[in-house]
C-alpha positions as YAML, in Angstrom:
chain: A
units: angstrom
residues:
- id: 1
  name: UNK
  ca: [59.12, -102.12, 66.22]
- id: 2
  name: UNK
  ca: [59.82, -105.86, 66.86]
- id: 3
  name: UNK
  ca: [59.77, -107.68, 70.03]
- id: 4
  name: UNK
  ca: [61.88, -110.15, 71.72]
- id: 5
  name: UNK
  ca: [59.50, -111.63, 73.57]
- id: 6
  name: UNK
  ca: [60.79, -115.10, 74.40]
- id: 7
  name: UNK
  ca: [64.33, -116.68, 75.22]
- id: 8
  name: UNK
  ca: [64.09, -120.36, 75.03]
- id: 9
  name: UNK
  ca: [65.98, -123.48, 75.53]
- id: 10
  name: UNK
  ca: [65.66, -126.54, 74.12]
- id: 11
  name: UNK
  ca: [68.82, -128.56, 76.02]
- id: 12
  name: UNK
  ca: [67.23, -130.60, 79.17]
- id: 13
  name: UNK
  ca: [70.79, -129.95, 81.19]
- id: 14
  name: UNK
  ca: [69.93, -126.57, 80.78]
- id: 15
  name: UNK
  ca: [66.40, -126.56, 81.75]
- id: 16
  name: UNK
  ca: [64.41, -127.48, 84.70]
- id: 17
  name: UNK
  ca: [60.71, -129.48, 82.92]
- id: 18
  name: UNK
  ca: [57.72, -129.09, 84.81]
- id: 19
  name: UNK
  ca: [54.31, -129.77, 83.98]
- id: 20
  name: UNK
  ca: [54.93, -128.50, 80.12]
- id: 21
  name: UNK
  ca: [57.18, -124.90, 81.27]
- id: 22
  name: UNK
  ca: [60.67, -124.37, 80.39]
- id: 23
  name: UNK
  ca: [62.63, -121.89, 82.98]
- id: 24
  name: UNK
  ca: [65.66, -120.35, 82.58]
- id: 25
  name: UNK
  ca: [68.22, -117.50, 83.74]
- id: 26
  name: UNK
  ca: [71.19, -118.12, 81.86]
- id: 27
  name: UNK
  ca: [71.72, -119.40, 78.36]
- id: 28
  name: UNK
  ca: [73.64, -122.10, 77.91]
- id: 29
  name: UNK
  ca: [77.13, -121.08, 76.48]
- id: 30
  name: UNK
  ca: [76.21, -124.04, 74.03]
- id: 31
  name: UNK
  ca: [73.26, -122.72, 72.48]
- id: 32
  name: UNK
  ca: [73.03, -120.94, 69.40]
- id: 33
  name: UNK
  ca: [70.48, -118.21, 68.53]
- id: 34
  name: UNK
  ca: [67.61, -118.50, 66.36]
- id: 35
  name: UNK
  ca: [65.63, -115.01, 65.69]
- id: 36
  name: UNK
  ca: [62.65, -115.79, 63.94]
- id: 37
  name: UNK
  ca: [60.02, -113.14, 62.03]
- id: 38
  name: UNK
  ca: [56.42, -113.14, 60.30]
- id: 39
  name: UNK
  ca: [56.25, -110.64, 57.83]
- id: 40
  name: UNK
  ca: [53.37, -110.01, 55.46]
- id: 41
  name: UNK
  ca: [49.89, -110.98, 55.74]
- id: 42
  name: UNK
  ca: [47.77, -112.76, 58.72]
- id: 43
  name: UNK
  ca: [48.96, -115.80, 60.54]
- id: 44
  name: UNK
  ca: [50.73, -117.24, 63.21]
- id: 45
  name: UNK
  ca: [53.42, -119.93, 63.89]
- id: 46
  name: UNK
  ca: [53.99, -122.56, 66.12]
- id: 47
  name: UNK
  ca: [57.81, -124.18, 67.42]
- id: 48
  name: UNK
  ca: [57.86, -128.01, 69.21]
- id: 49
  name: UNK
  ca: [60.93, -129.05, 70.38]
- id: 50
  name: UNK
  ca: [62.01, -132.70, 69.79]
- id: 51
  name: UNK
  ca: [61.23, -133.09, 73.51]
- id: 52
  name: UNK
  ca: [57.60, -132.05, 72.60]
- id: 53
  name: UNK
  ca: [57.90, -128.39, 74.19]
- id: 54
  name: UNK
  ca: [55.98, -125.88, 72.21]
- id: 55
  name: UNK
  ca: [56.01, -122.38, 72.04]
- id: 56
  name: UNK
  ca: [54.05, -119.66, 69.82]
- id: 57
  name: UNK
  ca: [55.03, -117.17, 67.40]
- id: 58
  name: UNK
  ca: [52.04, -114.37, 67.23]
- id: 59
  name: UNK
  ca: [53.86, -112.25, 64.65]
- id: 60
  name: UNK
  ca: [57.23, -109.54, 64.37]
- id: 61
  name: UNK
  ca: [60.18, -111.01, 66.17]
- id: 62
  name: UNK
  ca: [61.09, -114.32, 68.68]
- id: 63
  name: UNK
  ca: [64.23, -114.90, 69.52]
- id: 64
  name: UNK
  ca: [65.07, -118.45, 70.73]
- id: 65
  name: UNK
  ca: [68.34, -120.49, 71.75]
- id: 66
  name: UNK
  ca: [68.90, -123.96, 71.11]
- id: 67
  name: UNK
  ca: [71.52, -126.72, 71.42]
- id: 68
  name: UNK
  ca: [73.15, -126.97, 67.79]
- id: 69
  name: UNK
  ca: [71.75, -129.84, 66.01]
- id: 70
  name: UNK
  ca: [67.91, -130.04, 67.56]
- id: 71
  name: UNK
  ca: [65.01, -130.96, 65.64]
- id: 72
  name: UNK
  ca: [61.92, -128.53, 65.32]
- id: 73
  name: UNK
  ca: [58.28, -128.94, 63.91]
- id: 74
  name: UNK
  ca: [57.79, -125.79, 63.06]
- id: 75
  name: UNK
  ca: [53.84, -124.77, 62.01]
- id: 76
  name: UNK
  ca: [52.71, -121.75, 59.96]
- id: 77
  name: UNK
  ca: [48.78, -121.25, 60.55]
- id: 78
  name: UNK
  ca: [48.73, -118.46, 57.83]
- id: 79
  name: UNK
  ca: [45.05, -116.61, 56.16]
- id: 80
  name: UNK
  ca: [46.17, -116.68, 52.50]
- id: 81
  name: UNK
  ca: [48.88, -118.92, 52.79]
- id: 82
  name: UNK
  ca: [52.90, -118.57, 52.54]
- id: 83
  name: UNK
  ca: [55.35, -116.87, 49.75]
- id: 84
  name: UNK
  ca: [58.52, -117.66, 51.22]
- id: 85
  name: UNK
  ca: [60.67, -119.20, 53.64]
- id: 86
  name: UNK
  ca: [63.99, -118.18, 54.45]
- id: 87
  name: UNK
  ca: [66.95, -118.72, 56.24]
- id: 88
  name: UNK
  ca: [69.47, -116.27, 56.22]
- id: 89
  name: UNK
  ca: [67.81, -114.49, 53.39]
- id: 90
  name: UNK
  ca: [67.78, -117.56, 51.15]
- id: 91
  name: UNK
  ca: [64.27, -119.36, 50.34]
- id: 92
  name: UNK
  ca: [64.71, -122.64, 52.32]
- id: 93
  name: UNK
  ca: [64.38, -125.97, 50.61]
- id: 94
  name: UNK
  ca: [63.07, -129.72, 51.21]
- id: 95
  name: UNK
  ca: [63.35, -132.35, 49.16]
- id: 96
  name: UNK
  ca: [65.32, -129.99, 46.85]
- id: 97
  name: UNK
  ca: [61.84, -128.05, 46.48]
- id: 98
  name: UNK
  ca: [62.00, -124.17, 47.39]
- id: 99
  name: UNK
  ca: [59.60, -123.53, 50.20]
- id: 100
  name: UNK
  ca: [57.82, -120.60, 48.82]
- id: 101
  name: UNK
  ca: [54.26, -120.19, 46.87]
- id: 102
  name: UNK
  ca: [52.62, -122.46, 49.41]
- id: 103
  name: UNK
  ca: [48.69, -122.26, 49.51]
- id: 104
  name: UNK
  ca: [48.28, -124.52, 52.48]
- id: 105
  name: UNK
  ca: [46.74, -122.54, 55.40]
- id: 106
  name: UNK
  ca: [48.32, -124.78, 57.49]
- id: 107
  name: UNK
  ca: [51.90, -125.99, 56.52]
- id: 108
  name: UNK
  ca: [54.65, -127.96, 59.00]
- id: 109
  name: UNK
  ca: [58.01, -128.95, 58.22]
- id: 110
  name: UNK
  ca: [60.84, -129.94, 60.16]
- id: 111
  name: UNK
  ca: [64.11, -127.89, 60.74]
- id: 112
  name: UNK
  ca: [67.24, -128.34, 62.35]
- id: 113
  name: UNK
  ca: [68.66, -125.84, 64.32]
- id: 114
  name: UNK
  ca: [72.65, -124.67, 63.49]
- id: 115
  name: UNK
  ca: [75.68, -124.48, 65.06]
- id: 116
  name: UNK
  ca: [76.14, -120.90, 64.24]
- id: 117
  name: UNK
  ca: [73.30, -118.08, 64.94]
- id: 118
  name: UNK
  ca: [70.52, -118.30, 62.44]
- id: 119
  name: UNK
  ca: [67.58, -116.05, 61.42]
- id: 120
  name: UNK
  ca: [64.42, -118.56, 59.92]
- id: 121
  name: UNK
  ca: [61.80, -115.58, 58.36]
- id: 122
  name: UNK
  ca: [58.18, -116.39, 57.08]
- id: 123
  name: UNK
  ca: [56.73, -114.27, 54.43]
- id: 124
  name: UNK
  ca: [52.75, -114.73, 54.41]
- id: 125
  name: UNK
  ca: [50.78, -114.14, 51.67]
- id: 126
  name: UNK
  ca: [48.99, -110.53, 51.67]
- id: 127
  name: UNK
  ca: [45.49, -110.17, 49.94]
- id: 128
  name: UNK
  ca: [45.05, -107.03, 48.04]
- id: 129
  name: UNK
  ca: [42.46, -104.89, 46.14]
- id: 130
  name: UNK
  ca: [44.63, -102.74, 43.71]
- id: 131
  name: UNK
  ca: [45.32, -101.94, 40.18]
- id: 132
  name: UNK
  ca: [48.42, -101.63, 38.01]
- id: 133
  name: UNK
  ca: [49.10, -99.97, 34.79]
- id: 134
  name: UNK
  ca: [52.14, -100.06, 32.15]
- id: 135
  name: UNK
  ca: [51.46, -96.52, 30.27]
- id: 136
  name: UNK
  ca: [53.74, -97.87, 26.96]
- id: 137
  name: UNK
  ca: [53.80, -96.31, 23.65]
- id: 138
  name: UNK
  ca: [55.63, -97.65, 19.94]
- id: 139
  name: UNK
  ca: [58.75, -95.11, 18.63]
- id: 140
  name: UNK
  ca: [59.49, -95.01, 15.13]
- id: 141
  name: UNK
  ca: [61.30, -97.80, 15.66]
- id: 142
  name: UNK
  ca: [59.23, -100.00, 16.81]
- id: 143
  name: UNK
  ca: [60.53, -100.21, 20.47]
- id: 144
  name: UNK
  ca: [57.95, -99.88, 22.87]
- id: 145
  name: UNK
  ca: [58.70, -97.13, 25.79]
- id: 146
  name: UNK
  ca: [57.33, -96.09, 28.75]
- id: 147
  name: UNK
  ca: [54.95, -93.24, 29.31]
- id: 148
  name: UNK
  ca: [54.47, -91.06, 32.24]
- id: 149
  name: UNK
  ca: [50.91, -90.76, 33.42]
- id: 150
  name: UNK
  ca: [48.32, -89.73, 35.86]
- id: 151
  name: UNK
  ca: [44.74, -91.04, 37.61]
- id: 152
  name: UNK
  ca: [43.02, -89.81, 39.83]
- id: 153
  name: UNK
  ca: [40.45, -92.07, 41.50]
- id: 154
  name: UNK
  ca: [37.45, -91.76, 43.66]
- id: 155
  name: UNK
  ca: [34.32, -93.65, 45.02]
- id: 156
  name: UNK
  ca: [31.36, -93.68, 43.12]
- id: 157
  name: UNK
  ca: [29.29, -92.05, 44.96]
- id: 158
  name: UNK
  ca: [31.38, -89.36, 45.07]
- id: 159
  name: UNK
  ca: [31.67, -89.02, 41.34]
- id: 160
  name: UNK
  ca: [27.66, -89.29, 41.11]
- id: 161
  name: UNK
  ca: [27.10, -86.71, 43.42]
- id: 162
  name: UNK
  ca: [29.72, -83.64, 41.20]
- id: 163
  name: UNK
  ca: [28.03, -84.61, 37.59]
- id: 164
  name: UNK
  ca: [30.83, -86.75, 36.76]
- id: 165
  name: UNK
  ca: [33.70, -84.34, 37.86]
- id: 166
  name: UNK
  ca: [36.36, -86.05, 39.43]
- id: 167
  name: UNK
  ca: [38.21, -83.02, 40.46]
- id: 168
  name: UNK
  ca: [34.66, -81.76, 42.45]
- id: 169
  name: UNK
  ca: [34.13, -85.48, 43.59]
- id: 170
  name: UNK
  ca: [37.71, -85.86, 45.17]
- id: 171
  name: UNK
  ca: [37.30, -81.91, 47.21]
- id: 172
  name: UNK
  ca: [33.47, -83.51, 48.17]
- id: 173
  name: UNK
  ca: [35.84, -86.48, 49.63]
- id: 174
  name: UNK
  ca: [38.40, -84.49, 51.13]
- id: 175
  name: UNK
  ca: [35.57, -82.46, 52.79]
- id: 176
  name: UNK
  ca: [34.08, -85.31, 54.46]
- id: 177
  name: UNK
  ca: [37.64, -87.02, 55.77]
- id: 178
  name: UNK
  ca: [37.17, -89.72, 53.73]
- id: 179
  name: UNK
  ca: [41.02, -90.35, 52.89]
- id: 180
  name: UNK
  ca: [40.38, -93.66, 51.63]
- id: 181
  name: UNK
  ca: [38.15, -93.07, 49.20]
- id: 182
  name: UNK
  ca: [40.11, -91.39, 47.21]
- id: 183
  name: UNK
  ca: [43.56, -91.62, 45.14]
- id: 184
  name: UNK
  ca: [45.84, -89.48, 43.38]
- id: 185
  name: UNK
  ca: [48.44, -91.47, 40.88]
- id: 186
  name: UNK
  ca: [51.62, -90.86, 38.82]
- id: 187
  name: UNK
  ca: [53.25, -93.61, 37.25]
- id: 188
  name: UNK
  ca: [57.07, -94.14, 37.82]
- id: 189
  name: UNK
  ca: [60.16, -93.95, 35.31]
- id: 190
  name: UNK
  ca: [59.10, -96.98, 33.60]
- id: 191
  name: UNK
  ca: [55.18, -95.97, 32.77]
- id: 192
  name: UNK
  ca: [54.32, -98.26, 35.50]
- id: 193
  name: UNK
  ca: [51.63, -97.30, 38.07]
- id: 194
  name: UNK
  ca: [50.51, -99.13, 40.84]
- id: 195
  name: UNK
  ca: [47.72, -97.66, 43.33]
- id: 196
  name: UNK
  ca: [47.36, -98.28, 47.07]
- id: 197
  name: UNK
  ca: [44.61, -101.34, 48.60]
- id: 198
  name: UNK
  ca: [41.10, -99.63, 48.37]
- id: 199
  name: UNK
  ca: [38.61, -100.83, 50.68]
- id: 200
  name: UNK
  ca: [35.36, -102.20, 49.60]
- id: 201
  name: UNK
  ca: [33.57, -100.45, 47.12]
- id: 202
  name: UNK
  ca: [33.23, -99.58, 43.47]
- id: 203
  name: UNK
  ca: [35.65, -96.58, 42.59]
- id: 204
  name: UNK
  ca: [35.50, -94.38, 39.28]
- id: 205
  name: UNK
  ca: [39.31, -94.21, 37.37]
- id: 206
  name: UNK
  ca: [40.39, -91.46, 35.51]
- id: 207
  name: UNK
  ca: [43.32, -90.95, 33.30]
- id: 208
  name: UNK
  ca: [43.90, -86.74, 33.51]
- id: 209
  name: UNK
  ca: [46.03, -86.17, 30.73]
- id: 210
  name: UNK
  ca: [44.95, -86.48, 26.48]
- id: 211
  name: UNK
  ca: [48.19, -88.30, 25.51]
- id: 212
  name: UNK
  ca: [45.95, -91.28, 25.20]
- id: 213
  name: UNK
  ca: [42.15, -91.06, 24.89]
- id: 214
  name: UNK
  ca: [40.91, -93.77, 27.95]
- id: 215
  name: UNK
  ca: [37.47, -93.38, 29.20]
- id: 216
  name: UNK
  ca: [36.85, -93.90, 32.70]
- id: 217
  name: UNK
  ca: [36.16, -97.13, 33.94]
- id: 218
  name: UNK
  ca: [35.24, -98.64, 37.40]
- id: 219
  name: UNK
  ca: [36.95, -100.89, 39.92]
- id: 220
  name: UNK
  ca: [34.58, -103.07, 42.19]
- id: 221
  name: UNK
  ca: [36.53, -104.31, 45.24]
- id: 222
  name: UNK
  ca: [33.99, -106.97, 46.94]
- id: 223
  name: UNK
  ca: [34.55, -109.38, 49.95]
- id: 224
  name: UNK
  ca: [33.80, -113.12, 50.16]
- id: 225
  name: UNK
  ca: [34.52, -114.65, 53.26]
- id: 226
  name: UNK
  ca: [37.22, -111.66, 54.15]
- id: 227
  name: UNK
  ca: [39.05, -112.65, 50.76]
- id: 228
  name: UNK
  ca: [39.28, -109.41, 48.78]
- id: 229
  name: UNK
  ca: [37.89, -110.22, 44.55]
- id: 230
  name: UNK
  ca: [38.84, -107.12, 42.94]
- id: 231
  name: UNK
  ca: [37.92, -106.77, 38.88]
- id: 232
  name: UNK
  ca: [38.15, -103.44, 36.64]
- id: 233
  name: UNK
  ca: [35.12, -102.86, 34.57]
- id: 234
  name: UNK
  ca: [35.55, -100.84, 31.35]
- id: 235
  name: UNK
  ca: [32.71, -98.67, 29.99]
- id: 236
  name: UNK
  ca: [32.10, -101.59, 26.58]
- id: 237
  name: UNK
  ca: [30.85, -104.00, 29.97]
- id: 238
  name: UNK
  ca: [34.38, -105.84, 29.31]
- id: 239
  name: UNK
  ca: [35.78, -106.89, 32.85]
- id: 240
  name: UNK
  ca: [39.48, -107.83, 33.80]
- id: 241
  name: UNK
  ca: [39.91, -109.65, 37.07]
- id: 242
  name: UNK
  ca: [42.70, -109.67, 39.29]
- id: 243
  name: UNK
  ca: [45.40, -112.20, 39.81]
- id: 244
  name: UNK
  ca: [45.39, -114.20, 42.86]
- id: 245
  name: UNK
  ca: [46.28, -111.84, 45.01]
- id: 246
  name: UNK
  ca: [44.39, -109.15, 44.48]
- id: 247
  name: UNK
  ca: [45.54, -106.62, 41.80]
- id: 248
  name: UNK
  ca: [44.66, -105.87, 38.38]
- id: 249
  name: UNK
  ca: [46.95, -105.76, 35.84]
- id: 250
  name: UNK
  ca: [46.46, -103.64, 32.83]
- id: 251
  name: UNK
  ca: [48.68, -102.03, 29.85]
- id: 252
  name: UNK
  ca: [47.77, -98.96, 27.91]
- id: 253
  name: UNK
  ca: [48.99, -98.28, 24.57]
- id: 254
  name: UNK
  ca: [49.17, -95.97, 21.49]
- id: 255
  name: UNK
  ca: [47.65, -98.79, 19.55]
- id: 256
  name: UNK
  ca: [46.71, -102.36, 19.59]
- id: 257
  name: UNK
  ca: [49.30, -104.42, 21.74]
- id: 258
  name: UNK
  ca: [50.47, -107.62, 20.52]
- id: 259
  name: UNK
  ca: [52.12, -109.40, 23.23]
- id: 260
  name: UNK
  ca: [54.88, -111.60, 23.39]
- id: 261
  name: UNK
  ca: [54.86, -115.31, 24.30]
- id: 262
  name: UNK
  ca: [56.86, -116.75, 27.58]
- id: 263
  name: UNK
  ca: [57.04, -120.29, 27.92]
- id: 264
  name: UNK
  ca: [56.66, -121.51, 31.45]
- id: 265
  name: UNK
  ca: [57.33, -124.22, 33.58]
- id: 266
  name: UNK
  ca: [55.73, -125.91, 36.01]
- id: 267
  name: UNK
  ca: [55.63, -128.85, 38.49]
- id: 268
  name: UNK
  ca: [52.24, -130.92, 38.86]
- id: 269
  name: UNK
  ca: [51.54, -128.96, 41.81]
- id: 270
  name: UNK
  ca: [51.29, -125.32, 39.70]
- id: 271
  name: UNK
  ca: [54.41, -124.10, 41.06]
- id: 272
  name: UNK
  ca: [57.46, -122.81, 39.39]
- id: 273
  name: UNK
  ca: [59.77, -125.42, 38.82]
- id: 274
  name: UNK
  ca: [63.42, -123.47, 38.21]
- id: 275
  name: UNK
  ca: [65.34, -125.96, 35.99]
- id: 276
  name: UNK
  ca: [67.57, -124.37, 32.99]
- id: 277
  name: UNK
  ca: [67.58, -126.16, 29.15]
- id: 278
  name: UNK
  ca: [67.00, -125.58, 25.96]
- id: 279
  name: UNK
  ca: [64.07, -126.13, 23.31]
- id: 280
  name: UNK
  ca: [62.98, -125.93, 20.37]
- id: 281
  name: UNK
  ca: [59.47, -125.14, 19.11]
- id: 282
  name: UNK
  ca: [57.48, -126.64, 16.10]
- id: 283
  name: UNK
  ca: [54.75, -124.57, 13.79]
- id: 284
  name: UNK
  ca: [51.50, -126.93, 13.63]
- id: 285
  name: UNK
  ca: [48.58, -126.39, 11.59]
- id: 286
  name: UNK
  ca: [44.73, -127.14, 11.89]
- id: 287
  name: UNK
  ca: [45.31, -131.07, 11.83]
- id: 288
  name: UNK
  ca: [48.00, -130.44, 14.01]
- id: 289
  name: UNK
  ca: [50.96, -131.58, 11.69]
- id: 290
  name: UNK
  ca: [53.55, -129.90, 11.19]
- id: 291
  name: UNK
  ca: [53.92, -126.55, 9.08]
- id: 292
  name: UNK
  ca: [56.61, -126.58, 6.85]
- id: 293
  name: UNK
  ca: [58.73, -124.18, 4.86]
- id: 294
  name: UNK
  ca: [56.37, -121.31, 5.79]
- id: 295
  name: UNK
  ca: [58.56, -118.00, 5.74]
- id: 296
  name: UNK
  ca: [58.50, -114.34, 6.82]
- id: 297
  name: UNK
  ca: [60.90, -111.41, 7.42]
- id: 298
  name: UNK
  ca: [61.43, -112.76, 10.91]
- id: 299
  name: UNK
  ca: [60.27, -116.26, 11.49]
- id: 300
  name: UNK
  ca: [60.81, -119.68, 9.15]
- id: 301
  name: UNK
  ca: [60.39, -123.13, 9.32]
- id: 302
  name: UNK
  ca: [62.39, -125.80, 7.91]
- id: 303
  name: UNK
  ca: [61.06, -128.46, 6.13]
- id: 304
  name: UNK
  ca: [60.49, -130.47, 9.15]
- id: 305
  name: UNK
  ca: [58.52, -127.48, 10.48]
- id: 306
  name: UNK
  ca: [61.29, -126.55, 13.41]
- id: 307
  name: UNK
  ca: [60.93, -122.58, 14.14]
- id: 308
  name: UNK
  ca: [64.19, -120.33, 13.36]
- id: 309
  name: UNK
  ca: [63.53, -116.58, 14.78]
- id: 310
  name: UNK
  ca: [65.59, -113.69, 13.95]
- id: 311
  name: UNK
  ca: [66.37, -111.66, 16.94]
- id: 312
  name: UNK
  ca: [67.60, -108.57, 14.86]
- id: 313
  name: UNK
  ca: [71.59, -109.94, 15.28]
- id: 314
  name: UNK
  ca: [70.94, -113.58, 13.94]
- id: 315
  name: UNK
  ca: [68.75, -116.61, 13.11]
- id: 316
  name: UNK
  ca: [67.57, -118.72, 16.13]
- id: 317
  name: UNK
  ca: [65.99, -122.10, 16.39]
- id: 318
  name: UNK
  ca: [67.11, -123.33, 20.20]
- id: 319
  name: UNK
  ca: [65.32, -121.28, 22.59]
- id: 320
  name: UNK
  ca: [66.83, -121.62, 26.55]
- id: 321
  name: UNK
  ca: [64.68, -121.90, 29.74]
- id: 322
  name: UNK
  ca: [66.24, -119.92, 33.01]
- id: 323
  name: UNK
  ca: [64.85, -120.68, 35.77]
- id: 324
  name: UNK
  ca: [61.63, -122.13, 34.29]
- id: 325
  name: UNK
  ca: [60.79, -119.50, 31.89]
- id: 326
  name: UNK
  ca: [61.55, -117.68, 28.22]
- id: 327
  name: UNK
  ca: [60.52, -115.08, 26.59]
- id: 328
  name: UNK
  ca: [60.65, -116.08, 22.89]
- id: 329
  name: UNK
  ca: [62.13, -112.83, 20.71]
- id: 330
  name: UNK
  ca: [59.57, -112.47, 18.43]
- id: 331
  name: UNK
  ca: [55.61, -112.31, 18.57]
- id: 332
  name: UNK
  ca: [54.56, -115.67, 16.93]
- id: 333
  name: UNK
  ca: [50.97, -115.34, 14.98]
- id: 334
  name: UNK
  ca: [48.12, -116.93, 17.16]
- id: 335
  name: UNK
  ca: [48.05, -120.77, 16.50]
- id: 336
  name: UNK
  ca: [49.24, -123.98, 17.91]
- id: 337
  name: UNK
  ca: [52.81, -125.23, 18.88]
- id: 338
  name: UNK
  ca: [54.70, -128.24, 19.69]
- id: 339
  name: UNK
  ca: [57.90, -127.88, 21.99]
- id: 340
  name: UNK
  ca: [60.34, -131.02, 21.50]
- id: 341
  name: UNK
  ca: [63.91, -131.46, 22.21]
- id: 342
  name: UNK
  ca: [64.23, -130.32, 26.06]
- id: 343
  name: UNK
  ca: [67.19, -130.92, 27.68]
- id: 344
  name: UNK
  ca: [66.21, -130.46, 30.86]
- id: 345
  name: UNK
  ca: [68.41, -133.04, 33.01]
- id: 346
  name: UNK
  ca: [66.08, -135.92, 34.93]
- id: 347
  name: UNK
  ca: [63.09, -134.51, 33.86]
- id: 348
  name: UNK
  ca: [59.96, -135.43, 31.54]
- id: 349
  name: UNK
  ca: [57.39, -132.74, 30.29]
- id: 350
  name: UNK
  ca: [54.00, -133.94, 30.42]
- id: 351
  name: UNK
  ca: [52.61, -132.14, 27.77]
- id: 352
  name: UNK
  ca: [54.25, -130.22, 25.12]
- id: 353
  name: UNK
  ca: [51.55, -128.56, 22.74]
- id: 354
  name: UNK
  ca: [50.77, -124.66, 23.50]
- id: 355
  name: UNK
  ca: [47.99, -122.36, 22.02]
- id: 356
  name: UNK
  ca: [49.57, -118.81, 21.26]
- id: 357
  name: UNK
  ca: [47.16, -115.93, 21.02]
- id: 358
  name: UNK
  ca: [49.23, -112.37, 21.29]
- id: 359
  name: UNK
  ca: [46.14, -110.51, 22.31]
- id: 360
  name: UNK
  ca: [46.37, -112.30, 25.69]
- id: 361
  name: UNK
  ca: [48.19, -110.43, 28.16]
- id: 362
  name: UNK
  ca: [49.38, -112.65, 31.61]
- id: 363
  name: UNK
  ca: [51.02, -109.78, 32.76]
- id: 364
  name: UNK
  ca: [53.97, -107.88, 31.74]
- id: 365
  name: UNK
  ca: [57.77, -109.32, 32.03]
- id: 366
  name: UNK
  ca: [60.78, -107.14, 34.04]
- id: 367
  name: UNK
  ca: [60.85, -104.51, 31.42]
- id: 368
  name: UNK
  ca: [57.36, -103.78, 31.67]
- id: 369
  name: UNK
  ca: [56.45, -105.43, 28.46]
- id: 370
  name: UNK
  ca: [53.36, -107.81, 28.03]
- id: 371
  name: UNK
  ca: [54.07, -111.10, 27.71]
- id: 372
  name: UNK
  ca: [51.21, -114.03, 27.45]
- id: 373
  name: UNK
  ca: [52.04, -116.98, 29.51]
- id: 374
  name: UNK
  ca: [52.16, -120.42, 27.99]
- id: 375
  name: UNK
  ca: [52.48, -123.31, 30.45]
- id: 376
  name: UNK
  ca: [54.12, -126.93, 30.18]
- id: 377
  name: UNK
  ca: [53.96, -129.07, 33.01]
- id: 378
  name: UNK
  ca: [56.83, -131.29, 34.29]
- id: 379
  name: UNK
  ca: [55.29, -134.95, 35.15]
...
């Protein structure tokens, strides 16, 4: 449970100063209330008044009063850094920027207290050492749907010691307490299954069910400097590493996955940058000119080599970016692209050529479907 561990003033009239301590009995019937929370990984926080008063936040809940209207510096010492600031439930923004996605282990800004109670939460970043899996499969009609599936997962050690049985390694682990060094997994209504942090350790996976023949593979979860790096190795030596915070991504599949392409956009700085617009994409070839004419069931060019796709309704050739990203509607073969045209308002694109390959996966989109993330960067 939280704690309200500090009632604070920041109005002189309402204070008596001495030596760097603020007391008080009464609020002011001025002063406005400003709960503020941590939530998430490690760090701290630290609140100066504009009359250079500080005060700590060690994590959970403060609540604080202020005077409407009074300047704070407000300091997040976090481990891993910061995915979101809110006020009120809504990320916070300066300079029109959202204030979420920061990697800056220390990160100040300034904020200005209201003249109506306000709640100011910090979400830190939290390292993991996890895996995920879309179980998918192809119908008859092509649509991919999800399958319901089941791993069971244990240490090593474990698995050395029963000859390879995972059933007989998980009772050895059971008999010895050893809760977390084991796991027991069913995936979810959309074929998605995501296990629990392991701690450090290499841990044998195994799919128990034939739907889909998978042979076991490891995952290593190893330290540096307290940071979790957590990769899956597969039995061919092939090794998938985690994202940056810590989980492995990874799709299984009836057959070969082709996955589709989602344009993304970013600001210098690598973060999402939300703007809306339109598009439209150019086929190049080897010398990088563009490919005209070329035609299939569900992709042309014109003969300036613009891109129409058929959706399965109609024929498009102006794709639209929501919030900084689309996911074209058909899987273009591997090559290279130009993207021209943008309407994006007050903004340039720095570079505009993509490579497509659709046996990358980046992850998978909201439907659970793998996507391979192509970047352009705002200048």
């Amino acid at each position: 449970m939280s704690m309200i561990r500090n009632i604070l003033y920041a109005c002189v009239s309402a204070s008596v100063i001495m030596t760097g301590t603020v007391f008080n009995t009464l609020a002011d019937e001025n002063s406005k209330s400003l709960h503020f929370e941590i939530t998430g990984g490690l760090g701290t926080a630290e609140v100066v008044t504009d009359n250079g008063i500080s005060y700590s936040v060690e994590g959970g809940d403060d609540l604080f009063h202020f005077i409407p209207d009074t300047e704070l510096k407000i300091t997040i010492h976090s481990k891993y850094g910061i995915d979101s600031i809110k006020e009120n439930n809504s990320v916070l923004k300066q300079k029109n920027t959202k204030m979420e996605d920061i990697k800056k282990k220390d990160y100040s800004f300034t904020y200005k207290t209201k003249n109506a109670d306000s709640n100011l939460s910090v979400n830190l970043t939290e390292m993991h050492s996890r895996f995920k899996i879309a179980s998918i499969k192809t119908d008859e009609n092509g649509d991919v749907i999800p399958l319901h599936s089941r791993f069971e997962c244990v240490k090593k050690e474990y698995y050395e010691e029963s000859n390879e049985d995972i059933e007989k390694a998980i009772e050895i682990a059971k008999e010895n307490d050893s809760e977390g060094d084991y796991q027991i997994l069913e995936s979810d209504d959309n074929g998605v299954l995501q296990s629990n942090d392991f701690l450090r350790g290499t841990y044998i996976i195994k799919k128990i069910d034939d739907k889909i023949n998978l042979d076991p593979f490891e995952l290593v979860v190893s330290r540096d400097k307290d940071t979790p790096y957590t990769y899956i190795r597969m039995k061919d030596g092939k090794e998938i590493s985690s994202d940056s915070k810590g989980t492995v991504k990874m799709i299984e599949c009836d057959q070969s996955i082709q996955s589709a392409t989602r344009v993304v956009l970013k600001n210098k700085n690598d973060k999402l940058a939300e703007d809306s617009g339109t598009f439209k994409i150019k086929m190049l070839k080897d010398d990088e000119k563009a490919l005209k004419n070329y035609k299939k069931d569900y992709l042309k060019t014109d003969k300036k080599g613009y891109i129409s796709m058929y959706d399965g309704v109609r024929w498009i050739n102006t794709f639209t970016l929501k919030k900084g990203e689309c996911v074209l509607p058909v899987v273009l073969p591997d090559g290279l692209y130009k993207l021209s045209d943008f309407s994006i308002k007050n903004r340039k694109i720095k570079s505009t050529r993509i490579s497509v390959s659709s046996e990358i996966i980046s992850g998978l989109d909201e439907d659970s479907q793998p996507v391979n993330d192509c970047v352009i960067f705002l200048k």
